[in-house]
C-alpha positions in Angstrom: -0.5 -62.7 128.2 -4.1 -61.9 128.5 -7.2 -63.7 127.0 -10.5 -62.1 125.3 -13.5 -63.2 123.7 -13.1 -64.0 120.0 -15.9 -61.7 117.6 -17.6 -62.1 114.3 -14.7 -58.8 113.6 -11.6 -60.9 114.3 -12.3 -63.4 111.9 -10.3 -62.0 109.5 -7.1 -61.5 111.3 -7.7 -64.9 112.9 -7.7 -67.1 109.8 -4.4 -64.9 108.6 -2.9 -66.8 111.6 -4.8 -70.0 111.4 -3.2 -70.0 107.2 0.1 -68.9 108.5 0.6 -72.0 111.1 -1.1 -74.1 108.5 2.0 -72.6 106.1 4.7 -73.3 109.1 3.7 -75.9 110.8 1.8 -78.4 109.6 4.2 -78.7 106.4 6.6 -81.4 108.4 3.4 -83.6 108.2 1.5 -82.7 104.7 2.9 -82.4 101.5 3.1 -79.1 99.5 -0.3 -80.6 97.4 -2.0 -81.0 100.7 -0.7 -77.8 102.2 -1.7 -75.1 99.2 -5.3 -75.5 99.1 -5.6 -76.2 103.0 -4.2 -72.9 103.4 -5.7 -71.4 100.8 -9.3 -72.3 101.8 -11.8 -69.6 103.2 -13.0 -69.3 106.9 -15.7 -71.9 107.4 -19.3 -70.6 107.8 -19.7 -72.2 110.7 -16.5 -69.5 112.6 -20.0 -66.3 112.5 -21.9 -68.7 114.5 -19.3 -69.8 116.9 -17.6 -66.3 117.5 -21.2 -65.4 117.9 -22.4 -67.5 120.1 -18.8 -66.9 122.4 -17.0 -69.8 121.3 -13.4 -68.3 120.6 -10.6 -67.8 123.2 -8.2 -65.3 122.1 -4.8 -64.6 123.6 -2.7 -61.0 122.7 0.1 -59.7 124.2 0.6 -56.6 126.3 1.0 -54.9 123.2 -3.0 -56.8 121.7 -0.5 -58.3 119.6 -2.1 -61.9 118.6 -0.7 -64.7 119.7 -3.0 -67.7 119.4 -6.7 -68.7 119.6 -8.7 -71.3 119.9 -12.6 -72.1 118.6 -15.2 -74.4 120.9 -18.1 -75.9 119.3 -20.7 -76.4 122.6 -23.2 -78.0 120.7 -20.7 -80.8 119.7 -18.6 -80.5 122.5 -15.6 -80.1 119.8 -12.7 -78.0 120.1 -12.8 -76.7 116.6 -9.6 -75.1 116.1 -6.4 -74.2 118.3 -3.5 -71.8 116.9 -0.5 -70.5 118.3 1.6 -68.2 116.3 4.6 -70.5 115.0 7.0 -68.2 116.8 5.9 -68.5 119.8 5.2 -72.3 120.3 6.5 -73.9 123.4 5.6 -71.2 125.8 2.1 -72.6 127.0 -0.1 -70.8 124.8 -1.4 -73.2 123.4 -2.3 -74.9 127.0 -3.7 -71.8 128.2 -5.9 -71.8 125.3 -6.8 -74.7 125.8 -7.7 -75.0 129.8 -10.1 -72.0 128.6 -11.6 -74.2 125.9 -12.3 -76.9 128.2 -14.1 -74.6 130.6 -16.8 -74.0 128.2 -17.4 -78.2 127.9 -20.2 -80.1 128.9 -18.9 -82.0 131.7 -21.3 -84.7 131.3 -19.7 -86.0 127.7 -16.5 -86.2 126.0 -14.7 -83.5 124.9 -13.8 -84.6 120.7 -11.7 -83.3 118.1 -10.1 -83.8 114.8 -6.3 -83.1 115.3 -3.9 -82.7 112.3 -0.9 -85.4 112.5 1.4 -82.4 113.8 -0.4 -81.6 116.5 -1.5 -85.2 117.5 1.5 -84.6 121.0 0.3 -81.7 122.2 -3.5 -82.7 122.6 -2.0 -85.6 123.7 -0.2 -83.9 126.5 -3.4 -82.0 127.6 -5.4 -85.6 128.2 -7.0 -86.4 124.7 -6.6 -90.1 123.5 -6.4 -91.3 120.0 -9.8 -93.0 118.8 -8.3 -93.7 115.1 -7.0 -92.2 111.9 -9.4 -90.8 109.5 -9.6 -88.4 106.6 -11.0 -85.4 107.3 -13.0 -83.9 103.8 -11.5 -80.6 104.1 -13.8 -78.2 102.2 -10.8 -77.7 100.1 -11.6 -80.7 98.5 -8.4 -82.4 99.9 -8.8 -85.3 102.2 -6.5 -84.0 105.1 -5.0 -87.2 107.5 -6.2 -86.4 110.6 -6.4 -88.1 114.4 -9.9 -88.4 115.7 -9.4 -87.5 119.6 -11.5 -88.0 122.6 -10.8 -86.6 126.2 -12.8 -88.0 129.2 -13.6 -86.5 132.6 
């Protein structure tokens, strides 16, 4: 596995993933209502600015074959988004990603995020802590449950 900095020209291929696991995996926690416009939804404005500014961990194969990614917002100190392919969960992609993610935090606040309820035991396992249930105004225009998360020093 190697890692690369995400660009303003993988942001295509990206969100194909990011819709795929949203397909996949997230459909044992959101119903089929929930899941088609979530997935059907554009890449947010705000991913040109973050690739740009060298907030995207991406991790390929030998082969540059894509097998996750992750997005890290500095001036929230918010991990934005963190994919794995959803055939190939389980093999600490998603941890790498996410150790590589941390680096770029402010040590000096909280690292925060917005988890879907699927993914609420993984951050878990990598030191976040519930704060509360909320419902994130996805720009869908569906209110997507969601765990607000917090990870101290």
């Amino acid at each position: 596995m190697q890692f690369r900095a995400g660009t303003i020209d993988d942001v295509a291929t990206l969100w194909a993933l990011r819709t795929r696991c949203v397909r996949e995996t997230c459909s044992s926690h959101y119903p089929a209502e929930v899941i088609a416009p979530w997935s059907a939804s554009p890449p947010p404005s705000q991913y040109a600015r973050l690739l740009g500014q060298g907030g995207c961990v991406v991790a390929e194969d030998e082969q540059g074959v894509l097998l996750g990614f992750g997005v890290f917002d500095a001036d929230a100190n918010e991990v934005d988004a963190l994919f794995v392919d959803p055939d190939r969960g389980g093999q600490g992609i998603g941890q790498a990603l996410m150790q590589r993610l941390l680096a770029m935090a402010d040590r000096g606040r909280e690292v925060v995020l917005s988890a879907s309820l699927n993914a609420v035991p993984f951050y878990r396992r990598q030191g976040f802590i519930s704060v509360g249930e909320a419902a994130y105004p996805h720009p869908s225009g569906v209110a997507l449950a969601s765990v607000s998360m917090r990870r101290p020093w």
